[in-house]
C-alpha positions in Angstrom: 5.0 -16.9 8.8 3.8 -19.0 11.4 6.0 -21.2 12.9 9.8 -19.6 12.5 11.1 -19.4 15.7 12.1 -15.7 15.6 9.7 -13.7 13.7 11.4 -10.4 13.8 15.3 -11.5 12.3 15.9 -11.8 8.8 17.2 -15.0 7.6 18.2 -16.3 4.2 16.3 -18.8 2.0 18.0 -21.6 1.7 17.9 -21.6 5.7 15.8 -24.3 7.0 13.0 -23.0 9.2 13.5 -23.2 13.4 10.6 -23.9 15.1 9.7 -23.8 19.0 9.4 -26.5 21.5 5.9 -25.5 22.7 4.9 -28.7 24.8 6.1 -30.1 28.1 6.6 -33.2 27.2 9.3 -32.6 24.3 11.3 -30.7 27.3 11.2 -33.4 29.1 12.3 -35.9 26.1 14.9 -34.0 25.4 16.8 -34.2 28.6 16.9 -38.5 27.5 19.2 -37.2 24.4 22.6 -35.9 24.5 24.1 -33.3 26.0 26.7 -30.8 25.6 28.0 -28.8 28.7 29.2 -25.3 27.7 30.2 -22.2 30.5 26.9 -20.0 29.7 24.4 -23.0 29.5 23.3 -26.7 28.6 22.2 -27.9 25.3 20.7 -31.2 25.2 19.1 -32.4 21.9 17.4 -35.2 21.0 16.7 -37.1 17.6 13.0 -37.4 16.7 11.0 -40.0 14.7 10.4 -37.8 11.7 12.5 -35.3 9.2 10.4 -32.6 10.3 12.6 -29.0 10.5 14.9 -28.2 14.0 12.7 -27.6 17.4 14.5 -24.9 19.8 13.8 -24.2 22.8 15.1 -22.5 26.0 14.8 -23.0 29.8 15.8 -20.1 32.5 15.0 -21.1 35.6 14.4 -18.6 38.6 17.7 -19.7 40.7 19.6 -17.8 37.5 17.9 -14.2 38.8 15.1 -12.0 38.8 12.5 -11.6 36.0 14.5 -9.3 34.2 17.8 -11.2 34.0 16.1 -14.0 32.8 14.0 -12.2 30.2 17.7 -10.6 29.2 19.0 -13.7 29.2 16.4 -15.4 27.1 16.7 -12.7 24.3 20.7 -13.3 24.4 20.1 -17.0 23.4 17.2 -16.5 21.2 19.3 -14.0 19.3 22.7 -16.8 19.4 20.0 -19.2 17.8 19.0 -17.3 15.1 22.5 -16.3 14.2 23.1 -19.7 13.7 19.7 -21.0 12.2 21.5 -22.9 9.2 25.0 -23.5 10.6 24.6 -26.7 13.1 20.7 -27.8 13.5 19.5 -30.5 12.2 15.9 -31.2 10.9 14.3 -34.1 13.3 16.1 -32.8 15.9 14.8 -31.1 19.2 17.2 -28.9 21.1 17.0 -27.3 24.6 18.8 -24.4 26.2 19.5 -24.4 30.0 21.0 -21.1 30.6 23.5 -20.6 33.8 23.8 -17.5 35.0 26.7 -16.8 33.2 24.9 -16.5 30.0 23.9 -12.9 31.2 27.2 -11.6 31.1 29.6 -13.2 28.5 30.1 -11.4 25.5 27.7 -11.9 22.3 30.6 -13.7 20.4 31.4 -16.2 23.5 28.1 -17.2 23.7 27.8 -17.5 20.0 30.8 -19.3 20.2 29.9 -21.9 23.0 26.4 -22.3 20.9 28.5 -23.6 17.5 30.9 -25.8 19.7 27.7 -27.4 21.9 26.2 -28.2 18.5 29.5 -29.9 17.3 29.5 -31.8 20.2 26.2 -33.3 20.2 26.4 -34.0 16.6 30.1 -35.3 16.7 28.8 -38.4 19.3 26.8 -39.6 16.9 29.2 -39.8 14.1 31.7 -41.2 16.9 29.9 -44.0 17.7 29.1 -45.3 13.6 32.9 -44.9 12.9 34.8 -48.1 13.3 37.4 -48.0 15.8 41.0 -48.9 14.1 43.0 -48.5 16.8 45.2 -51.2 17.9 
């Protein structure tokens, strides 16, 4: 199954499929989208030209710690994605992860939590900025 973002969990059907941000260059568009500052990390995502499905990927960059908290630390957020594979991304979207170090050491369900209120946010900006403003 080439192409699901994390081979090893089980996800339903009607899920659609995750897939990685492999390139360099779709890191570095992402940072032109939106963004959504949470305690463990950064999500910034970015709305591509096509319907194709949800891009993720994730950042850790060497002032967070040694190799092995940032290898524990990218499992932590690739596990957080894949709970939530179904529930907030959207297909033609790319997302990025820029973890803090904080992301090592918050519980499962806080960063799980801060993962579906990021998502919110970045999506709710959008639909902010359609709705008319009837106000005054």
């Amino acid at each position: 199954m080439a192409g699901i973002l994390f081979p090893g969990t089980a996800r339903r059907r009607s899920d659609p499929a995750l897939h990685r941000l492999n390139k360099r260059r779709d890191y570095v568009a992402a940072r032109e989208g939106k963004r959504a500052h949470c305690a463990p990390f950064v999500l910034q995502a970015r709305r591509r030209d096509d319907d194709g499905p949800a891009r993720v990927g994730i950042t850790v960059t060497r002032k967070v710690g040694g190799a092995v908290v940032r290898n524990r630390i990218k499992r932590r957020l690739k596990n957080a994605v894949a709970t939530h594979q179904g529930l907030g991304f959207r297909a033609g979207y790319d997302y990025v992860l820029i973890a803090r170090a904080l992301a090592a050491s918050v519980p499962f369900d806080a960063l799980t939590s801060a993962l579906q209120s990021g998502l919110t946010k970045v999506h709710a900006s959008a639909r902010a900025k359609k709705a008319p403003d009837n106000a005054g």
